[in-house]
C-alpha positions as CSV (number, residue, x, y, z in Angstrom):
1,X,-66.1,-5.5,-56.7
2,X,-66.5,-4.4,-53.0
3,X,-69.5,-1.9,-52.4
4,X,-71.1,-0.1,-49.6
5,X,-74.5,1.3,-49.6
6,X,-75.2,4.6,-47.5
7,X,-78.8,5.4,-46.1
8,X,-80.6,6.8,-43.2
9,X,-82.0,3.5,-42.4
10,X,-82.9,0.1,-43.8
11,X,-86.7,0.2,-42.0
12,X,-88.7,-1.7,-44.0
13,X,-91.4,0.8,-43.4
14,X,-89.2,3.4,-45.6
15,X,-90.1,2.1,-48.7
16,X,-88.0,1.9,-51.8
17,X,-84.5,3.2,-51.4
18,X,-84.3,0.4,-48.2
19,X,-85.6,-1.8,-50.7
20,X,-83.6,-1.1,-53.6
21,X,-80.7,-1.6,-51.5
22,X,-81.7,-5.2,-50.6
23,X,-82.7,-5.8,-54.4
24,X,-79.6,-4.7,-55.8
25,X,-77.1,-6.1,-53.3
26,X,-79.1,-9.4,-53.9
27,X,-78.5,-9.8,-56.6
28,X,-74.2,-8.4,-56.6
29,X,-73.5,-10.8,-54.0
30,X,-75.3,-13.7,-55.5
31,X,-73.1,-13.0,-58.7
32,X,-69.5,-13.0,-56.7
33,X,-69.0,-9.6,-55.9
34,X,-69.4,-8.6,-51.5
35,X,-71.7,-5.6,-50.6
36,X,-71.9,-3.8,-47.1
37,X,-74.6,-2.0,-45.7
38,X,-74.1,1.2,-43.5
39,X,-76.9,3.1,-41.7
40,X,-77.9,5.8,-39.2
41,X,-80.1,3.3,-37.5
42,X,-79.5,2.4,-33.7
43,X,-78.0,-0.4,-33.4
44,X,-80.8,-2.0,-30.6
45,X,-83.5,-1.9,-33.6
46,X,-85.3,-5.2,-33.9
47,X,-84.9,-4.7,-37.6
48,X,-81.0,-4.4,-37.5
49,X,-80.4,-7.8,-35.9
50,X,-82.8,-9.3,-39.1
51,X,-81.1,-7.3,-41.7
52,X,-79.6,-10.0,-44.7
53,X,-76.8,-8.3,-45.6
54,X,-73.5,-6.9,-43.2
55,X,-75.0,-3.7,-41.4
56,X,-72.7,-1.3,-39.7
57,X,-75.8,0.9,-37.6
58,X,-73.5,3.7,-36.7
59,X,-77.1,6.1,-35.2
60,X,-78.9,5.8,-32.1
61,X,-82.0,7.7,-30.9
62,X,-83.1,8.7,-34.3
63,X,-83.6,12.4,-34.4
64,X,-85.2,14.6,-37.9
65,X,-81.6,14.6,-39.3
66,X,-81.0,11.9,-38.0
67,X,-77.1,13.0,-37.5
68,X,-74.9,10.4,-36.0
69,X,-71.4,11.7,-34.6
70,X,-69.8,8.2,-35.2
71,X,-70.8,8.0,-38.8
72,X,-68.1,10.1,-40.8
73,X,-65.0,8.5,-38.8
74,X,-66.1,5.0,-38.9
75,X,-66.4,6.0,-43.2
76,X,-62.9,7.8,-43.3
77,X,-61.5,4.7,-41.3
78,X,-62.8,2.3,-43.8
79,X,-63.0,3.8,-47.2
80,X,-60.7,1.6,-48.7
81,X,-62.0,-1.3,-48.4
82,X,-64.8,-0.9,-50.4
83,X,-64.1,0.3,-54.7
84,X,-67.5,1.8,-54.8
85,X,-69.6,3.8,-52.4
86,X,-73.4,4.0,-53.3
87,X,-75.5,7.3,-51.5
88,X,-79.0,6.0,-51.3
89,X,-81.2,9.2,-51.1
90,X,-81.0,12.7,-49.7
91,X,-81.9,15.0,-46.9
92,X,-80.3,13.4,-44.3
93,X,-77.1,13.4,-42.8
94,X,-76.1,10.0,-44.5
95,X,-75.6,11.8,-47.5
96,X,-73.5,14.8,-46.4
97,X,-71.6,12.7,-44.3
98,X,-70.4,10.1,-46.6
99,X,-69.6,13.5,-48.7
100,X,-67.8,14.5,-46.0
101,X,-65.8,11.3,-45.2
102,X,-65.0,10.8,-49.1
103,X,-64.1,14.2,-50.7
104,X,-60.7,14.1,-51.4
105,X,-60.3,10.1,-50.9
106,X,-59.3,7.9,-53.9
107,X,-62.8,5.9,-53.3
108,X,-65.8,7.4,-55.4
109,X,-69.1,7.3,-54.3
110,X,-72.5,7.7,-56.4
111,X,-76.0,8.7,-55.2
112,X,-79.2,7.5,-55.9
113,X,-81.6,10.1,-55.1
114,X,-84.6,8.0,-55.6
115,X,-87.1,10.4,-56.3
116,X,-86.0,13.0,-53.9
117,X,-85.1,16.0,-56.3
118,X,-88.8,15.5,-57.7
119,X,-90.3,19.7,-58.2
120,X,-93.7,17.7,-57.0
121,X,-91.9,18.7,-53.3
122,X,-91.5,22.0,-54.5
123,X,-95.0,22.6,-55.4
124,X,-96.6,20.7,-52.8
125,X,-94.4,22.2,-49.4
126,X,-93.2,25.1,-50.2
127,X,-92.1,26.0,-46.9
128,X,-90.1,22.5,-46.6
129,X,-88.5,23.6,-49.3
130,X,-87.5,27.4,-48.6
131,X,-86.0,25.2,-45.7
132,X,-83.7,23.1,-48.1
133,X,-82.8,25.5,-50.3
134,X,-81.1,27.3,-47.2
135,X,-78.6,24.2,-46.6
136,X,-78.5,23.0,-50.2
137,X,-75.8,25.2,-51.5
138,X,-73.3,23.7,-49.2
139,X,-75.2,20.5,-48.1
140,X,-76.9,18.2,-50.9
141,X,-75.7,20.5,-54.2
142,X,-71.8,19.6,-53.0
143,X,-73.1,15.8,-52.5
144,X,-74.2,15.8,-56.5
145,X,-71.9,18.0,-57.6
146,X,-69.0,15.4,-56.5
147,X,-70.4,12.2,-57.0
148,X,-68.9,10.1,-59.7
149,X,-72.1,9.5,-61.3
150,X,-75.9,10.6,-60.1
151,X,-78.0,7.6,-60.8
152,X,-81.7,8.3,-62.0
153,X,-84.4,5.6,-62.1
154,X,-86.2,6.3,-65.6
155,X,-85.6,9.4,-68.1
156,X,-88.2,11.5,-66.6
157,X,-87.0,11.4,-63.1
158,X,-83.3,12.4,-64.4
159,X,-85.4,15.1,-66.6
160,X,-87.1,16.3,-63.2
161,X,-84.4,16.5,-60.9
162,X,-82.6,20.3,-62.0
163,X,-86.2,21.6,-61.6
164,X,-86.2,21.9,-57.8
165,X,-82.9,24.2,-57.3
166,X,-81.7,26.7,-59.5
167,X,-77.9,25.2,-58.4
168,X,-77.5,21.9,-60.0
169,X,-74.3,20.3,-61.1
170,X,-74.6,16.6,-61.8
171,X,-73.3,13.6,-63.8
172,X,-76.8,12.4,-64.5
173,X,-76.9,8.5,-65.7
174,X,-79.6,7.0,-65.6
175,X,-79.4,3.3,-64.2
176,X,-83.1,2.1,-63.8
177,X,-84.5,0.3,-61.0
178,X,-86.4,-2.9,-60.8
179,X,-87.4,-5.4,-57.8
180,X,-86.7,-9.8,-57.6
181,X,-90.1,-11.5,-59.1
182,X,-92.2,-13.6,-56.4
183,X,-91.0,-16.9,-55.0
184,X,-91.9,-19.7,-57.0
185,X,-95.7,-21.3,-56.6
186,X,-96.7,-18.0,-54.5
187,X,-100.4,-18.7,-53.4
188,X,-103.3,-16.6,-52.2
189,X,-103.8,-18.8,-49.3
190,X,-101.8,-17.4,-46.5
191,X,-103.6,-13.6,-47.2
192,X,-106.8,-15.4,-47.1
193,X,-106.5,-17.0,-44.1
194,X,-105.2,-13.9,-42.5
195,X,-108.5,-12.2,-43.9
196,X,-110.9,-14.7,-44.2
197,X,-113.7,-12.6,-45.2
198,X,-111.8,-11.7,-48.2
199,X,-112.5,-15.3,-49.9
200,X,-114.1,-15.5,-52.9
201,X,-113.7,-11.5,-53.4
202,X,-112.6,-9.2,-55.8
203,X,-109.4,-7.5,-54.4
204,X,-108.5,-4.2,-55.2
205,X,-104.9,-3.8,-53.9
206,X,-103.3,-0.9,-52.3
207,X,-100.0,-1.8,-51.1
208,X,-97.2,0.9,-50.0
209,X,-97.1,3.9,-47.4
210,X,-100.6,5.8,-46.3
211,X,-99.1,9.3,-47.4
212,X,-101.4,12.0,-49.1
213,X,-98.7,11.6,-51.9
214,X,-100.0,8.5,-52.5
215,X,-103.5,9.7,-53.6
216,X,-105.2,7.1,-51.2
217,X,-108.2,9.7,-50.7
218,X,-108.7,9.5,-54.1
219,X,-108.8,5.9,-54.4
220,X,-111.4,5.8,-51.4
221,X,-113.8,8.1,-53.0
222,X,-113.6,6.7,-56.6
223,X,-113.9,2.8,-55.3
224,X,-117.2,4.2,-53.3
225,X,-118.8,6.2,-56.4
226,X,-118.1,2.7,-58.9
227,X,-116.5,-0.7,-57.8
228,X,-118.5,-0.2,-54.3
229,X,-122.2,-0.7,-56.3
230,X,-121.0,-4.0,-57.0
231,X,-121.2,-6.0,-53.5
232,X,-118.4,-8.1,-54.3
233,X,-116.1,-5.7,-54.4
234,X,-113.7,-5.0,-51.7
235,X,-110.6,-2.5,-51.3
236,X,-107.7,-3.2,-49.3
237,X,-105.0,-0.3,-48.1
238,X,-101.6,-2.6,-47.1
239,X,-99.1,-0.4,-45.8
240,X,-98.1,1.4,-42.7
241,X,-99.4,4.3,-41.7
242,X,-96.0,6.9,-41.3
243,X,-97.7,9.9,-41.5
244,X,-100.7,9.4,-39.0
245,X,-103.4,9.5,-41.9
246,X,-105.2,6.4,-41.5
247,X,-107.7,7.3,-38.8
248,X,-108.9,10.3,-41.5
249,X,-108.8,7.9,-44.1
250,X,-111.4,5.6,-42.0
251,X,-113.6,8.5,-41.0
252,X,-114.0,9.4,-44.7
253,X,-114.5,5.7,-45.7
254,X,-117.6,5.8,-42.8
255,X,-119.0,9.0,-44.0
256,X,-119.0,7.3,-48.0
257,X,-120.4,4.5,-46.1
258,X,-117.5,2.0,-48.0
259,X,-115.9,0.9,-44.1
260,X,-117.7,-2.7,-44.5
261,X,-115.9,-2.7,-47.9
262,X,-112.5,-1.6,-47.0
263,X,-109.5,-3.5,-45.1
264,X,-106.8,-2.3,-43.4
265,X,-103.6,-4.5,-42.7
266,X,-100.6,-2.9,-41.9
267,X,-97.7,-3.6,-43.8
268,X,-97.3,-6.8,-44.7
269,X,-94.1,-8.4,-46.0
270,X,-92.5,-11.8,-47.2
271,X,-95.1,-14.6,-47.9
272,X,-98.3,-12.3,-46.8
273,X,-97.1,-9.4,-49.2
274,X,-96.7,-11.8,-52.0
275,X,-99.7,-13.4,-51.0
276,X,-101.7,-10.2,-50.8
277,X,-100.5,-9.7,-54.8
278,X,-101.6,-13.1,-55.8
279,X,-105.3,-13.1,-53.8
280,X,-105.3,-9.0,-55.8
281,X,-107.6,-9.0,-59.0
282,X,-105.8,-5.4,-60.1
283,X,-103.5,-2.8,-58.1
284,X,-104.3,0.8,-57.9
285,X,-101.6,3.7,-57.2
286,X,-103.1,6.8,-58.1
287,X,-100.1,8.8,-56.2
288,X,-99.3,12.4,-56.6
289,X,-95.9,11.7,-57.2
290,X,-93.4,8.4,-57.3
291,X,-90.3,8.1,-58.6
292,X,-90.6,4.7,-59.5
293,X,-93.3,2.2,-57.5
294,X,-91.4,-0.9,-56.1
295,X,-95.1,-1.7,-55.4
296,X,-96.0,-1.5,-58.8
297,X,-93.0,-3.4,-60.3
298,X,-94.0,-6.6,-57.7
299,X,-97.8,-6.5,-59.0
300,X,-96.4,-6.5,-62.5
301,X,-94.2,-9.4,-61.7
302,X,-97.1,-11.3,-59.7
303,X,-99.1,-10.9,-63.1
304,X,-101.3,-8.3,-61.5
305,X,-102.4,-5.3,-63.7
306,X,-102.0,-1.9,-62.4
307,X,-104.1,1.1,-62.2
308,X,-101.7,4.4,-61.9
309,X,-101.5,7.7,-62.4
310,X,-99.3,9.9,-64.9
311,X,-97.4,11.0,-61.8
312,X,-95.9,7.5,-61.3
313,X,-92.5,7.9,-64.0
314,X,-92.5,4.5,-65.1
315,X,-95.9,5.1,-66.8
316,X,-95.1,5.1,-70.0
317,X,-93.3,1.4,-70.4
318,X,-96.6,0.4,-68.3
319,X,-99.1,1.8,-71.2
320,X,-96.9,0.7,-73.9
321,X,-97.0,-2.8,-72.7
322,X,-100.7,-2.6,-72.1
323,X,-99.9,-4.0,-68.7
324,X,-102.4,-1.5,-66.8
325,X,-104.4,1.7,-67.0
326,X,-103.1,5.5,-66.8
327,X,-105.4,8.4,-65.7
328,X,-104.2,12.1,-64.3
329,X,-103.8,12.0,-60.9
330,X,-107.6,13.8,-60.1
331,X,-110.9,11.9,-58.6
332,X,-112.2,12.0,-62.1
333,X,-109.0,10.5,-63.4
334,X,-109.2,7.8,-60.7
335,X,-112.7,7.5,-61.2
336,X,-112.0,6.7,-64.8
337,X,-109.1,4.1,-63.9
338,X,-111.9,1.6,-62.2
339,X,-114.8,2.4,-64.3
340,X,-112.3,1.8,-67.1
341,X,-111.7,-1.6,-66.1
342,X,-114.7,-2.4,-64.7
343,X,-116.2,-2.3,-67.9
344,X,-113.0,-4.0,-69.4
345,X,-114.0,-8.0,-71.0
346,X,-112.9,-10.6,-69.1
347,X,-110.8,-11.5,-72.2
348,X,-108.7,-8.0,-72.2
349,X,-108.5,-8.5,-68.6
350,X,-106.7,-12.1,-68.8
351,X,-104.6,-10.6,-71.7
352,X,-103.1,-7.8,-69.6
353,X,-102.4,-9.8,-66.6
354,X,-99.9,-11.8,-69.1
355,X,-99.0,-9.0,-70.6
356,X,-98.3,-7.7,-66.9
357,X,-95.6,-10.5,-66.2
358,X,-94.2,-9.9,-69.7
359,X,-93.2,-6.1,-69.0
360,X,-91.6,-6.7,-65.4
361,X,-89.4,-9.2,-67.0
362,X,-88.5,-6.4,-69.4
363,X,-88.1,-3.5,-68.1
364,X,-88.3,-3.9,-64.3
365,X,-86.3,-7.1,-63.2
366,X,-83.8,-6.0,-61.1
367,X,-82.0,-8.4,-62.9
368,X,-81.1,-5.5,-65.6
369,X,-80.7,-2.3,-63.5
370,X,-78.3,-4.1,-61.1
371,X,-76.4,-4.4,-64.4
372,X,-76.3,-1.4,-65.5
373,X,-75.3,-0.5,-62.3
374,X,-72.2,-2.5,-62.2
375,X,-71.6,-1.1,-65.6
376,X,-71.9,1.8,-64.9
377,X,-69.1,2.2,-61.8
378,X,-67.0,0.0,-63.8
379,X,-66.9,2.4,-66.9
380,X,-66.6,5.9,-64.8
381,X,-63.9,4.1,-62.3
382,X,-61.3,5.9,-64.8
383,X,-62.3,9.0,-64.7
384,X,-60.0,11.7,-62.2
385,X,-61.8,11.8,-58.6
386,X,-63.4,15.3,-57.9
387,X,-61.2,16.3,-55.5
388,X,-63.2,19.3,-53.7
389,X,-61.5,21.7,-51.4
């Protein structure tokens, strides 16, 4: 099968849709089938030039919308070439465009939102979304509406996803989502000599984007009023800093008197983020809201138990499999996740770091979802093309 996959941009820093894309397409090329890659990213970024699969950068100087003139023309010219055309998130023009270049075309597309439809945007920015609602009518609704299939992470996400816009029309399926498991005989070595200080330490990991979303304030003030009484203690925030938070995050870690105790290193990737995993005694994501947690899929696979919040959808396979802890998404909810396993025997703790390995190999592999995926295109490949007007 020949697929493209449309986003704004491959960035690492953009979390998981960029890294669903290189997941998936991993995995379909290493199984005989060719996948493309187009983007709204300028062509002279470093990150293009280092990308692993065939990128077509059709932006330039990125702009909010990030709308690229030479985007729909370059899809209309080569629409059929490819059987399958995969829309990886919303909001930007990637996704009305490749609506634009494919409605009435014999090639059908289908959209992954990843997360984007969530109400938690609804709730939280109110005035964002009194913005979207304006365009979504005859933007991102006709994009759904059109798609061959709409393809939902977990249940609850696909549950979620009319709640933001009374307009919805969708074929909802949902596909799951996974991530590849750690290189084989993945050490803590190169983290630790990139932080030497952090030897002989107990790690807890944050790995992923500083965003409010994210509840890292919460996980600062919990780890100060319990893990932080215990000197050995220390809690590390990997991840780049999008949103300009970090310098507030640092001021409030000085004022809890927790800045000797905390580490901040960027985003890491490759060796040091697998690395990072394996020096990790547990993984905390108390977030707000996430669709899925790429970063909690790779602890899983590293054997690393995870500390999350009810907000993070793929909660419930995570409890049922005893592979971590689940609190509400409040201080005292993250204050109970790391007294919780602080008080945890060291025999329950081994248990659920196997039992950690056990569930990513069952539910989060990418293995599975890319699939379903697969099976998924190939079953609704019959069906008429929505041919809009």
């Amino acid at each position: 099968m020949r697929l493209l996959h449309v986003i704004a941009s491959i960035r690492a820093a953009g979390g998981g849709p960029a890294e669903a894309v290189r997941s998936l397409s991993a995995v379909h090329l290493r199984t005989g089938h060719s996948v493309e890659v187009a983007s709204l990213d300028d062509p002279a970024d470093h990150e293009v030039s280092s990308f692993p699969l065939p990128l077509h950068a059709l932006g330039s100087a990125r702009n909010t919308y990030s709308f690229a003139p030479a985007f729909v023309p370059w899809l209309r010219r080569n629409r059929t070439r490819f059987d399958a055309v995969i829309i990886n998130g919303l909001w930007q023009y990637h996704s009305f465009g490749a609506w634009r270049a494919l409605r009435g075309s014999t090639t059908p597309y289908y959209v992954f939102p990843h997360g984007m439809l969530d109400p938690w945007f609804k709730r939280t920015f109110p005035l964002k979304h009194l913005k979207k609602s304006l365009y979504w009518p005859w933007a991102d609704y006709r994009v759904l509406r059109d798609a061959r299939a709409v393809l939902f992470t977990c249940e609850k996400e696909k549950l979620l996803a009319p709640e933001s816009f009374a307009l919805f029309r969708a074929n909802s399926i949902v596909t799951g989502l996974g991530t590849t498991p750690p290189p084989p005989g993945v050490e803590p070595t190169a983290f630790l000599d990139r932080y030497p200080d952090l030897r002989g330490k107990r790690l807890l990991l944050f790995m992923g984007r500083l965003h409010p979303k994210k509840g890292c304030d919460l996980l600062l003030e919990a780890f100060a009023a319990t893990l932080a009484k215990d000197p050995a203690w220390r809690l590390v925030f990997a991840g780049p800093d999008d949103s300009n938070w970090q310098q507030t995050l640092e001021e409030r870690a000085r004022a809890l008197r927790i800045a000797d105790r905390t580490v901040w290193t960027g985003m890491l990737r490759d060796t040091l983020k697998w690395s990072a995993f394996a020096a990790a005694e547990v993984f905390a994501l108390p977030s707000h809201q996430e669709n899925f947690g790429i970063a909690v899929a790779e602890s899983l696979a590293c054997g690393v138990p995870v500390l999350i919040s009810q907000e993070v959808n793929i909660w419930r396979e995570i409890d049922a499999a005893n592979a971590g802890l689940v609190a509400p998404d409040t201080l005292a909810g993250t204050t109970e996740l790391l007294e919780r396993w602080q008080q945890l025997p060291e025999t329950e703790r081994i248990a659920m770091r196997q039992n950690a390995r056990q569930c990513f190999e069952e539910h989060f592999d990418i293995e599975h979802s890319a699939a379903r995926l697969l099976e998924t295109i190939e079953s609704t490949l019959s069906q008429p093309a929505v041919l809009s007007p």
